[in-house]
C-alpha positions as CSV (number, residue, x, y, z in Angstrom):
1,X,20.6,0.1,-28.6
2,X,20.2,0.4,-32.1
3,X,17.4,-2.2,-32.1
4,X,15.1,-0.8,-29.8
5,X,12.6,1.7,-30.1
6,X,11.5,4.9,-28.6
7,X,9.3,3.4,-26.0
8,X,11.6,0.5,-25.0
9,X,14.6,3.0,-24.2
10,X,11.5,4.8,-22.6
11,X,10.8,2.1,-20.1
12,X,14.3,1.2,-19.0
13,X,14.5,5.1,-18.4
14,X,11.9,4.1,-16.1
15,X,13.5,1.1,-14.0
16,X,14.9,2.2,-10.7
17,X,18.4,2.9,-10.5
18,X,18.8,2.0,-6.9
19,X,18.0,0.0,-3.7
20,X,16.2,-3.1,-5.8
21,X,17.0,-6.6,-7.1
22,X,17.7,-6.9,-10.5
23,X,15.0,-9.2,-11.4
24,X,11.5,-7.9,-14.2
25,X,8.7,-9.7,-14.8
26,X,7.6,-9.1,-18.2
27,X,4.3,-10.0,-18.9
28,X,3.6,-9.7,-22.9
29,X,7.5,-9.6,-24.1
30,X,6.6,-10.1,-27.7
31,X,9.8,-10.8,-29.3
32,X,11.8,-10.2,-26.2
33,X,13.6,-7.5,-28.2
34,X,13.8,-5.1,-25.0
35,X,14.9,-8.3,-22.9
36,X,17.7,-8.9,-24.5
37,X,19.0,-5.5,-23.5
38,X,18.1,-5.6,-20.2
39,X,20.1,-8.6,-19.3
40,X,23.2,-7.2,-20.4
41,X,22.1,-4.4,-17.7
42,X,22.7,-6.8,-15.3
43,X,19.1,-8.4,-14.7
44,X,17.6,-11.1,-14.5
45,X,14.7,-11.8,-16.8
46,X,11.4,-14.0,-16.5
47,X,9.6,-13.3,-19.9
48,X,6.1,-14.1,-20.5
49,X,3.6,-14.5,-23.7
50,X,1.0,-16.5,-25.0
51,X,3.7,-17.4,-27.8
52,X,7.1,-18.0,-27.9
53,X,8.7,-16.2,-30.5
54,X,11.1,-18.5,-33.1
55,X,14.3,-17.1,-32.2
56,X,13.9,-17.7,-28.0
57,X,16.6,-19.2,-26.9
58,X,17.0,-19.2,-23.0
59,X,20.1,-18.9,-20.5
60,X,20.3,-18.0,-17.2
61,X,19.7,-14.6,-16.9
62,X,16.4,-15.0,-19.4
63,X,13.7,-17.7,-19.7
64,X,10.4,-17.2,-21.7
65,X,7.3,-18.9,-19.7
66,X,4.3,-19.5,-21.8
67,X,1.2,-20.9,-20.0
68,X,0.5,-18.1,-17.9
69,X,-2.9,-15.6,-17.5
70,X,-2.3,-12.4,-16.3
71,X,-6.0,-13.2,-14.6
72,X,-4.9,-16.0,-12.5
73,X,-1.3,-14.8,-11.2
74,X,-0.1,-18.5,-9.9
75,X,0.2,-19.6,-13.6
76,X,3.4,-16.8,-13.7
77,X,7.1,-17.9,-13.1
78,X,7.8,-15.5,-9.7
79,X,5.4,-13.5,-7.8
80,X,6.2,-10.4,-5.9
81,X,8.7,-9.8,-8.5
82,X,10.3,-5.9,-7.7
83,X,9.6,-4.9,-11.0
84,X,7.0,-5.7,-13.6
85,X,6.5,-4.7,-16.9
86,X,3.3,-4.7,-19.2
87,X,4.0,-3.0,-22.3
88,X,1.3,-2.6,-24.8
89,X,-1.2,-5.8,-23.4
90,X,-3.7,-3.5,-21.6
91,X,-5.6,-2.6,-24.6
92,X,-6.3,-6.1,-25.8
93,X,-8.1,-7.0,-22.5
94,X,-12.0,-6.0,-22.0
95,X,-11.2,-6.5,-18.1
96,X,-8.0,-4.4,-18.2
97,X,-9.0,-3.5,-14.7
98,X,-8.4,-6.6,-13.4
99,X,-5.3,-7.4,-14.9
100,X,-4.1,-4.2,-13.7
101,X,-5.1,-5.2,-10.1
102,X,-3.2,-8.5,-10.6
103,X,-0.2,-6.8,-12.4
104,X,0.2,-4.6,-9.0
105,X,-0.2,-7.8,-6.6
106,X,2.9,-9.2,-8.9
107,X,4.8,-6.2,-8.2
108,X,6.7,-5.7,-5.6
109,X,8.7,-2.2,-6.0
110,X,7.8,-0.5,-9.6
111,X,5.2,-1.5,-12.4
112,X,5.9,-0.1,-15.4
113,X,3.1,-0.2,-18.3
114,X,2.3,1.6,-21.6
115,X,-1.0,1.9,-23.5
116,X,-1.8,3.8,-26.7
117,X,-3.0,7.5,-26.4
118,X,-6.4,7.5,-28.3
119,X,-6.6,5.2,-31.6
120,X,-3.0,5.8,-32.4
121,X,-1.6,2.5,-33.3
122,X,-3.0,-0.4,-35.2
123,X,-5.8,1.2,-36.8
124,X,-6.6,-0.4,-40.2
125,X,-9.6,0.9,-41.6
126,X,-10.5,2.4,-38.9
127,X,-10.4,-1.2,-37.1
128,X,-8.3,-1.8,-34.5
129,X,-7.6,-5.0,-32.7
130,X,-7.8,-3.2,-29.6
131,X,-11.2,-3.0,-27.0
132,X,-9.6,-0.3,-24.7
133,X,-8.3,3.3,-25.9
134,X,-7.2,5.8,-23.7
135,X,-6.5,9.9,-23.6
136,X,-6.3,12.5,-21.4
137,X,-9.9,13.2,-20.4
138,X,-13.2,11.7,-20.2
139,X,-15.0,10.8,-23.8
140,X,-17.5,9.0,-25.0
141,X,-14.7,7.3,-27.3
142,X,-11.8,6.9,-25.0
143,X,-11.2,6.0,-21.8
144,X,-9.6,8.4,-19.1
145,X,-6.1,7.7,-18.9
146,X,-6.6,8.8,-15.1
147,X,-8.2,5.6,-14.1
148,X,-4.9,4.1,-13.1
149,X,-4.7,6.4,-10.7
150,X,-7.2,5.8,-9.2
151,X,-6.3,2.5,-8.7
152,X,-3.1,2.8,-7.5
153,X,-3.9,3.1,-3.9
154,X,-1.6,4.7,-1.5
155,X,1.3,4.7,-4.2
156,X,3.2,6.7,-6.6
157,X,2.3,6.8,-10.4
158,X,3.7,9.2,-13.3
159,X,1.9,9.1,-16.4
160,X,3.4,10.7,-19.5
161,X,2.8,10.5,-23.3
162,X,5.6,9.3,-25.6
163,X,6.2,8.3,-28.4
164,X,7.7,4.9,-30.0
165,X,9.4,5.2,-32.9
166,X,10.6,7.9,-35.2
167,X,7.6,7.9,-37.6
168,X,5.2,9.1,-34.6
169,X,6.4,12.3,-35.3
170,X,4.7,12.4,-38.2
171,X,1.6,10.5,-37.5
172,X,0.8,12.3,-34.1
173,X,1.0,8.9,-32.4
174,X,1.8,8.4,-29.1
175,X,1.7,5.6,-26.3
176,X,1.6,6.6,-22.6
177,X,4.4,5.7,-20.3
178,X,2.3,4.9,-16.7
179,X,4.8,4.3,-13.8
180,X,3.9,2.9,-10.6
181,X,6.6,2.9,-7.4
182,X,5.7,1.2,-4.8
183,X,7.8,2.1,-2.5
184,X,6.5,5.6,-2.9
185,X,3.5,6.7,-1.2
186,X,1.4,9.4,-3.2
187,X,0.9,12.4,-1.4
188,X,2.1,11.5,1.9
189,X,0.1,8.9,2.6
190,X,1.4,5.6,4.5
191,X,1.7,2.0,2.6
């Protein structure tokens, strides 16, 4: 595990540890660093990008898929895959809202996605490349981090702050962890 950071082991913390196939969805895998790890978990693997990293190389338990648009969900490999994950893509979309919408149609048991608390990553400058920011209330700067839930629906979702590598200790930075189960319904209420 020595390669990943403090937010990967964060999200496979979050995958469900029973009654579910082994198959993610990763939409935005980057460098497929956290992939890697998970197919040696037993999964199997259907990473998406807009660019294939250098070093890809596929098997059968992992395969990158390029050409998709998280705005038009037939352009991805599977759909109603029982887990997605959606790390760090959220804040470069102006219409986060309705990627998120399509990230929970892809879904079929648990979505897993983190953001950045507030400005804390990729500032240079005081530029960021991001268009959304989010915290834990409302601001004229930030959005509120509790908008996902209410667009969850009838499900479960666990939102926590974390951080993602050992230099946010320092810096104050943090990313939040939101987890959506499907399965689940939030309080009480039928799916």
């Amino acid at each position: 595990m020595s390669d990943l950071n403090y937010k990967d082991i964060a999200i496979i913390d979050a995958l469900p540890v029973y009654d579910h196939k082994k198959t993610i969805l990763n939409v935005g895998c980057g460098n497929a660093r956290i992939d890697r790890y998970i197919i040696g978990l037993g999964y199997r693997v259907f990473a998406t990008d807009m660019v294939r990293d250098n070093t890809w190389k596929d098997n059968k338990s992992l395969t990158f898929h390029d050409n998709v648009n998280v705005f038009n969900i037939s352009t991805f490999p599977i759909q109603n895959s029982p887990i997605v994950i959606c790390s760090e893509v959220l804040e470069h979309l102006s219409d986060f809202k309705s990627a998120f919408v399509n990230l929970m149609s892809l879904t079929k048991t648990r979505l897993i996605i983190t953001v950045p608390f507030q400005k804390s990553f990729n500032v240079i400058d005081g530029v960021s490349p991001h268009c959304n920011f989010w915290s834990d209330g409302k601001s004229s700067q930030y959005r509120d981090i509790n908008e996902f839930k209410n667009m969850v629906g009838c499900h479960s979702i666990s939102i926590s702050k974390i951080i993602t590598k050992q230099r946010d200790y320092q810096t104050g930075s943090r990313a939040y962890l939101i987890v959506i189960d499907k399965r689940w319904p939030k309080n009480g209420a039928k799916s």
